[in-house]
VOLUM-78678 format. One record per residue: x, y, z of N, C-alpha, C in turn; residue in three letters; chain. Coordinates in Angstrom, 1 decimal, always signed. Example, Ala and Ser with C-alpha at 12.3 -4.5 7.8 and 13.67 -1.06 7.14 Angstrom:
pt n_X:+13.2, n_Y:-5.7, n_Z:+7.8, ca_X:+12.3, ca_Y:-4.5, ca_Z:+7.8, c_X:+13.2, c_Y:-3.3, c_Z:+7.8, residuo:ALA, cadena:A
pt n_X:+12.8, n_Y:-2.2, n_Z:+7.1, ca_X:+13.7, ca_Y:-1.1, ca_Z:+7.1, c_X:+12.9, c_Y:+0.0, c_Z:+7.9, residuo:SER, cadena:A
END
This chain:
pt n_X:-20.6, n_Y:+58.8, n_Z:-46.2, ca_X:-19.3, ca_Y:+59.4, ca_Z:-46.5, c_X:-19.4, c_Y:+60.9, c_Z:-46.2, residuo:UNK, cadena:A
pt n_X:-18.1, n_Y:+61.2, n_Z:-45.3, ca_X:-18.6, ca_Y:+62.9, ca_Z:-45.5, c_X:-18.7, c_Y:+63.6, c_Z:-46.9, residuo:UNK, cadena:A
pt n_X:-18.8, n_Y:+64.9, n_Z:-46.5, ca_X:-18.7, ca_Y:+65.3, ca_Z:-48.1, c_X:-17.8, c_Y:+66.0, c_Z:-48.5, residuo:UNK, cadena:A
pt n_X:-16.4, n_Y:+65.8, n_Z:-47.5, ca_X:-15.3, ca_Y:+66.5, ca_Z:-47.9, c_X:-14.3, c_Y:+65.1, c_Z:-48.6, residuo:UNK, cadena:A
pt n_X:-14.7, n_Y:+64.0, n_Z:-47.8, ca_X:-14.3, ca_Y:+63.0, ca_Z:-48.6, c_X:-14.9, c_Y:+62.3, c_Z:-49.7, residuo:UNK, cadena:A
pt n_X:-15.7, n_Y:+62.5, n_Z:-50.2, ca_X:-16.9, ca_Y:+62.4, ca_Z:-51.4, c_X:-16.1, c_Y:+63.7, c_Z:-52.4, residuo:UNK, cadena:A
pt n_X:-15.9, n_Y:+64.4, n_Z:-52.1, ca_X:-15.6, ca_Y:+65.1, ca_Z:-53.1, c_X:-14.1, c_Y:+64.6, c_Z:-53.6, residuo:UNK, cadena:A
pt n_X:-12.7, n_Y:+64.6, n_Z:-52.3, ca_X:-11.9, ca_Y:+64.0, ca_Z:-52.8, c_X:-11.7, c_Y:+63.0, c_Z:-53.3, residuo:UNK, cadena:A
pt n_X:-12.9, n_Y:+62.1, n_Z:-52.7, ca_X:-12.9, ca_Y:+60.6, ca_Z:-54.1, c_X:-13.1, c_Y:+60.7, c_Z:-55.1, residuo:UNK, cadena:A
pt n_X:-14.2, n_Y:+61.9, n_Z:-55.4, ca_X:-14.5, ca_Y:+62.4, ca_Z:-56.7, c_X:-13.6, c_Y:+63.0, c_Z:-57.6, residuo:UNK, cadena:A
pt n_X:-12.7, n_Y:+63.9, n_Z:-57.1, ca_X:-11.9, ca_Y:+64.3, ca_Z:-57.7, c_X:-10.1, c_Y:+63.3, c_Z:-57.9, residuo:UNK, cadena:A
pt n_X:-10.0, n_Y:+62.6, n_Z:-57.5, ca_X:-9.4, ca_Y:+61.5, ca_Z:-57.7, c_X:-9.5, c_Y:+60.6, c_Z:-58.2, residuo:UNK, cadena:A
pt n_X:-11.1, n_Y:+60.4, n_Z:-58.7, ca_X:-11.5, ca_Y:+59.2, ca_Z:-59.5, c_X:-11.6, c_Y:+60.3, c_Z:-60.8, residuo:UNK, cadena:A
pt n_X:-11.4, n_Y:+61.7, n_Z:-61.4, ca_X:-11.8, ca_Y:+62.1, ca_Z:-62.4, c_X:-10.3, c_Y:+62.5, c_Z:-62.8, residuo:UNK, cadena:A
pt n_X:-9.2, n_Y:+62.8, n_Z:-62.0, ca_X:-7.6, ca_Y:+63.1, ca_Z:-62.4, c_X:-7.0, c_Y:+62.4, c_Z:-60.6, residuo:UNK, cadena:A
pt n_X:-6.2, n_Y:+61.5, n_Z:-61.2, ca_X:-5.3, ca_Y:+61.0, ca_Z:-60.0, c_X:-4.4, c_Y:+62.4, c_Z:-59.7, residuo:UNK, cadena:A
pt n_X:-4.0, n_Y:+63.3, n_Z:-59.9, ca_X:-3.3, ca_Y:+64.7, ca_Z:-59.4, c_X:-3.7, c_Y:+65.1, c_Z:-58.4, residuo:UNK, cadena:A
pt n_X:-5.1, n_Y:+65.1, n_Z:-58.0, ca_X:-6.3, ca_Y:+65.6, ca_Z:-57.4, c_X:-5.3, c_Y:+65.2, c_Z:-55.6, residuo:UNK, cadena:A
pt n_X:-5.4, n_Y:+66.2, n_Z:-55.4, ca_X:-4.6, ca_Y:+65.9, ca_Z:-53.8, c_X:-5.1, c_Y:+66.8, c_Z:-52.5, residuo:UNK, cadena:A
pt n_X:-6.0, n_Y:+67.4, n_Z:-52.7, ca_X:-6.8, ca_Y:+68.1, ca_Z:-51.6, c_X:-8.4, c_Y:+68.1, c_Z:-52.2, residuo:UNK, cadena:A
pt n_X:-9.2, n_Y:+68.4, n_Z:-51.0, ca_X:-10.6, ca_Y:+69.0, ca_Z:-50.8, c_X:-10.7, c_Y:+69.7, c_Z:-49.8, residuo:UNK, cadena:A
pt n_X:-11.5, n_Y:+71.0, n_Z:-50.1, ca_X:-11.8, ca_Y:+71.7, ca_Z:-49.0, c_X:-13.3, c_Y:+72.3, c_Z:-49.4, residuo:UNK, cadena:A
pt n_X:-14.3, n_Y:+71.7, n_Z:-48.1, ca_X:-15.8, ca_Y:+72.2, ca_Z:-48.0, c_X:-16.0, c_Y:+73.4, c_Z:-47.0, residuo:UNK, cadena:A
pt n_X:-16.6, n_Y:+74.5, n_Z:-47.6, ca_X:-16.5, ca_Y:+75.6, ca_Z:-47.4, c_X:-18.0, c_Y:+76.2, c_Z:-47.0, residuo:UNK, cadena:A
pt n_X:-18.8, n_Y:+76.0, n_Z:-45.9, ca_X:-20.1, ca_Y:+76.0, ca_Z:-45.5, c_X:-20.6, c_Y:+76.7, c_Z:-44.1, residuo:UNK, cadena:A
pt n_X:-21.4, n_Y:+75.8, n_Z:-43.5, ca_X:-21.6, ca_Y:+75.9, ca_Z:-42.2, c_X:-20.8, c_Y:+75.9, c_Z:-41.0, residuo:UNK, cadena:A
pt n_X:-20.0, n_Y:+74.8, n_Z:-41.9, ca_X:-18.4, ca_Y:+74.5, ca_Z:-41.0, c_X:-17.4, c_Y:+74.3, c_Z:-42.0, residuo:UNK, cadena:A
pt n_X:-15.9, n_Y:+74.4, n_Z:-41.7, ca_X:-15.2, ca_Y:+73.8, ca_Z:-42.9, c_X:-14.6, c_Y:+73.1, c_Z:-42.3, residuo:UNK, cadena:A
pt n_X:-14.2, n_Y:+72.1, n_Z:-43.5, ca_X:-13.4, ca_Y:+70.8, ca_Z:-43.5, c_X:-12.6, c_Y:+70.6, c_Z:-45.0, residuo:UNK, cadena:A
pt n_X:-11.5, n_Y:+69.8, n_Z:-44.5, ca_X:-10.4, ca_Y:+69.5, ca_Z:-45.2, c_X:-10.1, c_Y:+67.9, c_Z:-45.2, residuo:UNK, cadena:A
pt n_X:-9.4, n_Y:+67.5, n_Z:-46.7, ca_X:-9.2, ca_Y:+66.3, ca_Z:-46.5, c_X:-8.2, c_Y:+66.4, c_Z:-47.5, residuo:UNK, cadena:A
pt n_X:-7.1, n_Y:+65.7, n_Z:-47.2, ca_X:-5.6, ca_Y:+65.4, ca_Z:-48.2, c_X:-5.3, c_Y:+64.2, c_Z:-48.7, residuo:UNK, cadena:A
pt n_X:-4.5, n_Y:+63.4, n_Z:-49.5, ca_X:-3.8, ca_Y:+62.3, ca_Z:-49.6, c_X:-2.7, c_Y:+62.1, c_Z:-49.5, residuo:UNK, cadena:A
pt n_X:-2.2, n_Y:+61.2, n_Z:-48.1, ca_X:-1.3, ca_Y:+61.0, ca_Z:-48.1, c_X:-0.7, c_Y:+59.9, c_Z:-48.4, residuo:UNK, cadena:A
pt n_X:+0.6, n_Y:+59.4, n_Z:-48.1, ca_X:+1.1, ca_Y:+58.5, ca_Z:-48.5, c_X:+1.0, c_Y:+57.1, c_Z:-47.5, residuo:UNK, cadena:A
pt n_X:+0.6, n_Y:+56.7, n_Z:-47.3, ca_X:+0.2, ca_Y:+55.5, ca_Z:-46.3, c_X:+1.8, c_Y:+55.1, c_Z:-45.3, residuo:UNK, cadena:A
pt n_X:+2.2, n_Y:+54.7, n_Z:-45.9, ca_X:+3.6, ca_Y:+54.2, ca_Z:-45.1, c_X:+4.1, c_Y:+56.0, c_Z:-44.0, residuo:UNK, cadena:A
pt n_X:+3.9, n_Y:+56.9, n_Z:-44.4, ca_X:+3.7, ca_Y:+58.3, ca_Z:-43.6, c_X:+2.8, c_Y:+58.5, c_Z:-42.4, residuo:UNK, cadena:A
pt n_X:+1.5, n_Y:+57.2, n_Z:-42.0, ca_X:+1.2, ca_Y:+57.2, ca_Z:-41.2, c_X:+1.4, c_Y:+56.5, c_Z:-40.1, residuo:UNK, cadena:A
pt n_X:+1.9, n_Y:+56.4, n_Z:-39.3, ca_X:+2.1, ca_Y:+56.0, ca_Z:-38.2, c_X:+1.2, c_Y:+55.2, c_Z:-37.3, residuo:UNK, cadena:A
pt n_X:-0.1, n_Y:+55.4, n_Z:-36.9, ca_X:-1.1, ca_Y:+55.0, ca_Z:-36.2, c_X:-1.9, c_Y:+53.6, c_Z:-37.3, residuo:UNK, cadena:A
pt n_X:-1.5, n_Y:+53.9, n_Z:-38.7, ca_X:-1.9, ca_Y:+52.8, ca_Z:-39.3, c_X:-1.4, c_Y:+51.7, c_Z:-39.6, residuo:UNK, cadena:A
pt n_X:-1.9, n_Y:+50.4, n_Z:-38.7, ca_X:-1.7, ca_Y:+49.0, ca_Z:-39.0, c_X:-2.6, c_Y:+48.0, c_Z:-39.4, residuo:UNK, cadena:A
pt n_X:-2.9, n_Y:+48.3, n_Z:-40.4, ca_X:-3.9, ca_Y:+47.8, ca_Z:-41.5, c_X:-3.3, c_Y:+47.3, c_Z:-42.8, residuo:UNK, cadena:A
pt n_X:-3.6, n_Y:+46.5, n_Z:-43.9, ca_X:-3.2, ca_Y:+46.3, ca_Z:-44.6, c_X:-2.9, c_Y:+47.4, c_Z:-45.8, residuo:UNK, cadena:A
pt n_X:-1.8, n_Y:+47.7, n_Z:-46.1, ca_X:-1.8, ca_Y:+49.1, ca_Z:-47.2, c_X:-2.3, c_Y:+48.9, c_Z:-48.4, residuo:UNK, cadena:A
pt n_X:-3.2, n_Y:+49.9, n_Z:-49.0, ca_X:-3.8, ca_Y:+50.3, ca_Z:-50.4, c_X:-2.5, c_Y:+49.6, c_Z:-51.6, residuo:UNK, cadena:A
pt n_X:-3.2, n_Y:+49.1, n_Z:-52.8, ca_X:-1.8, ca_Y:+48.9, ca_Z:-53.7, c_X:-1.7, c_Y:+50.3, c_Z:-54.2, residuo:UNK, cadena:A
pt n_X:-2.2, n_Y:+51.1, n_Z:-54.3, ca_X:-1.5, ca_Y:+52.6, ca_Z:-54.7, c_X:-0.8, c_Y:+53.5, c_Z:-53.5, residuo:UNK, cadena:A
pt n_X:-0.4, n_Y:+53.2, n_Z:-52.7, ca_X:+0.2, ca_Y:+53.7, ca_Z:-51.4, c_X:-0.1, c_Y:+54.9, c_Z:-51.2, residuo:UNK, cadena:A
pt n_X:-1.5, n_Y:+54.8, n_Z:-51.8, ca_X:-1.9, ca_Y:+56.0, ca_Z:-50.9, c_X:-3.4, c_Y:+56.2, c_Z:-50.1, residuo:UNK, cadena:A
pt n_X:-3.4, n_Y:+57.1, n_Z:-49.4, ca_X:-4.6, ca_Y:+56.9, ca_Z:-48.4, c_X:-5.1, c_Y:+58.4, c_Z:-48.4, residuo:UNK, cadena:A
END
């Protein structure tokens, strides 16, 4: 798992409000939650919380 997504799991598994991460290092990276039906390129089965 990267660790920008590790952190937003983390912070989503401790308050669902939790709606960004940003790792601030060697390089930075970003990760958001969106709303699944908002993506376009995804045809997969949707999350029951509609979100991704």
């Amino acid at each position: 798992v990267n660790d920008t997504i590790g952190t937003l799991a983390g912070g989503r598994f401790y308050n669902q409000d939790v709606i960004a991460a940003v790792i601030l290092g060697t390089g930075t990276n970003a990760a958001y939650v969106e709303r699944a039906h908002a993506i376009p390129k995804w045809h997969g089965l949707l999350p029951k919380s509609g979100d991704m």
